[in-house]
N, C-alpha and C positions, 0 to 999 in steps of 0.2 A: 620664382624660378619656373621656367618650361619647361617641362621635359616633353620627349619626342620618341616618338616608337622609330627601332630601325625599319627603312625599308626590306620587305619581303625579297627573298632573295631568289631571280630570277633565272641565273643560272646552274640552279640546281635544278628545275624543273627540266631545261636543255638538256642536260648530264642525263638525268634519266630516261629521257625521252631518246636519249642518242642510245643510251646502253640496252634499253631493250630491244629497241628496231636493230641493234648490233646483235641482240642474242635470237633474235629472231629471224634473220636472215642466216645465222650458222647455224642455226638449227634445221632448215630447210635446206642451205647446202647439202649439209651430215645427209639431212633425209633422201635429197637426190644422189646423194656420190653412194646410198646404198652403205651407209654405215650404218651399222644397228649396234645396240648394247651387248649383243652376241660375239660380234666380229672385231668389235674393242675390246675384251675381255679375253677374247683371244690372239691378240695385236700384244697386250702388254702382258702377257708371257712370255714374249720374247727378251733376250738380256737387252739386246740394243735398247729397245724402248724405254726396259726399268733403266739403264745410263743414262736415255733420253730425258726424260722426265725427273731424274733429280738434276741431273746437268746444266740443262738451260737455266732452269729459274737461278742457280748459284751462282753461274756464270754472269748472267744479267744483273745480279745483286754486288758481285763484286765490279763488272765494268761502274755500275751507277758509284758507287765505292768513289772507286780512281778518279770519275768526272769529275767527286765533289772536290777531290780533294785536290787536282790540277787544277777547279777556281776557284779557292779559297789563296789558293799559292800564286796565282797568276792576277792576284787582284792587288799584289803590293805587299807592304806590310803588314805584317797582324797587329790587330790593335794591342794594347797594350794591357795587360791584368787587372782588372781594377779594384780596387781593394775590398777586406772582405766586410762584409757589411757586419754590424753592431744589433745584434735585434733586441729591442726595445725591453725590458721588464716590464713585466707588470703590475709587479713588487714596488711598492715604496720604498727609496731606497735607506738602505739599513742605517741607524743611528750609527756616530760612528764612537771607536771603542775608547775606555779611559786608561 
């Protein structure tokens, strides 16, 4: 019998490579638009922003919601239930009674 190592997986190295040159460009944005940890602190004190900030992400959580669930419905039928499985004993099974 062969066995085989999986290949290394190269697009996670991409993913990461993508996400810090992304957290690293907003952070130098932040730094040129003159945001500071000061001025953001003072930003969500205001009501709008605390609405802001629970808002969106709920929002976006339930659109993703709807998506799944307009193609699971737009793919046809649902497959059909398939029965429940039997798990195995481990047990020998029991003599049976007189």
């Amino acid at each position: 019998m062969r066995e085989s190592t999986p290949a290394p997986r190269k697009r996670f190295k991409l993913y990461a490579f993508a996400s810090g040159l992304l957290l690293t460009l907003g952070g130098a944005a932040a730094a040129l638009a003159g945001i500071t940890p000061a001025t953001a602190a003072n930003l969500a004190q205001e009501p709008d922003t605390q609405i802001a900030v629970f808002m969106v992400p709920l929002t976006l959580l339930v659109l993703a919601i709807l998506v799944e669930v307009t193609r699971v419905a737009l793919r046809g039928n649902l497959p059909a239930e398939a029965p429940a499985r039997i798990k195995p004993s481990r047990l020998p099974p029991a003599p049976p009674r007189r």
